[in-house]
C-alpha positions in Angstrom: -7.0 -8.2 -12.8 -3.6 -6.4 -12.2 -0.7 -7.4 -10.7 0.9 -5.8 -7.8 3.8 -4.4 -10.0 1.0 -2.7 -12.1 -1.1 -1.7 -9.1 2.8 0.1 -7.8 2.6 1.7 -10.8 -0.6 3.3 -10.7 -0.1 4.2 -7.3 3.6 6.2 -8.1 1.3 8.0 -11.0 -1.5 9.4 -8.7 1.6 10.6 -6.1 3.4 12.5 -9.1 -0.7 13.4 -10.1 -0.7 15.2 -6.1 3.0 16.3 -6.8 2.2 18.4 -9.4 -1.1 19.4 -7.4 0.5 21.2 -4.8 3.4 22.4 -6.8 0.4 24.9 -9.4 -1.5 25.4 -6.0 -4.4 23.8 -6.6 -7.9 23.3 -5.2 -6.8 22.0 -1.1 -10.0 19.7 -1.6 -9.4 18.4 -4.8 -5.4 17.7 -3.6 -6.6 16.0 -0.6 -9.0 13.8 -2.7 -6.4 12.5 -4.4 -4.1 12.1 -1.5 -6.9 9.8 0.1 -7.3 8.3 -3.5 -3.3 7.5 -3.6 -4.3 5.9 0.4 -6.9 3.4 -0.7 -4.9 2.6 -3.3 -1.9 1.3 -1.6 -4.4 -0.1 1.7 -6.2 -1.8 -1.1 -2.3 -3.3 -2.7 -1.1 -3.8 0.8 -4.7 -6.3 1.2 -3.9 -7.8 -2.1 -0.1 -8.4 -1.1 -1.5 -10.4 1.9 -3.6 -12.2 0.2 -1.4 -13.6 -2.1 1.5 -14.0 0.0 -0.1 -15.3 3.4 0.7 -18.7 3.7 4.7 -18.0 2.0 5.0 -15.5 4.4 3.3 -17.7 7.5 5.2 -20.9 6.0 8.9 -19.2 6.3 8.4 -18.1 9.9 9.0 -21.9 11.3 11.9 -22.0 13.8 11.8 -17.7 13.4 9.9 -16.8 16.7 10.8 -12.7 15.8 10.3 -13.0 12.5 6.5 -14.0 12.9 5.8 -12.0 15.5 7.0 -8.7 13.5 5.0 -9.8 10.3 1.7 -10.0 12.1 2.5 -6.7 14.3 2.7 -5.1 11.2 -0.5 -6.6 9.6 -2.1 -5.3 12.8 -0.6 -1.8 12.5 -1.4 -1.4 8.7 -5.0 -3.1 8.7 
């Protein structure tokens, strides 16, 4: 299984892939397949950050009223 740092990394390698895509022109379908590739990607790593990091993340939000609230508006907004 890959960590996050290694699922970054594959993630910064299929942006630089769609980079050089639209730089030679290529194929709009083909570019847009990998720009919805390079999505899933970081939905999927975004999934996998929560999973991991759920309870830290729900655990430091005693006594932090704001704080809580803005880390489960954004898991609404990106999920």
């Amino acid at each position: 299984m890959k960590t996050q740092a290694q699922l970054i990394q594959n993630i910064i390698g299929q942006l630089q892939g769609v980079i050089k895509m639209i730089d030679e022109d290529k194929n709009c379908f083909e570019t847009l397949t990998q720009m919805k590739a390079s999505k899933s990607a970081l939905v999927s790593l975004i999934n996998k950050f929560l999973q991991e990091n759920f309870v830290k993340c729900i655990s430091s939000c005693k006594d932090q009223d704001q704080v809580c609230k803005k880390f489960f508006t954004e898991i609404l907004k990106n999920n």
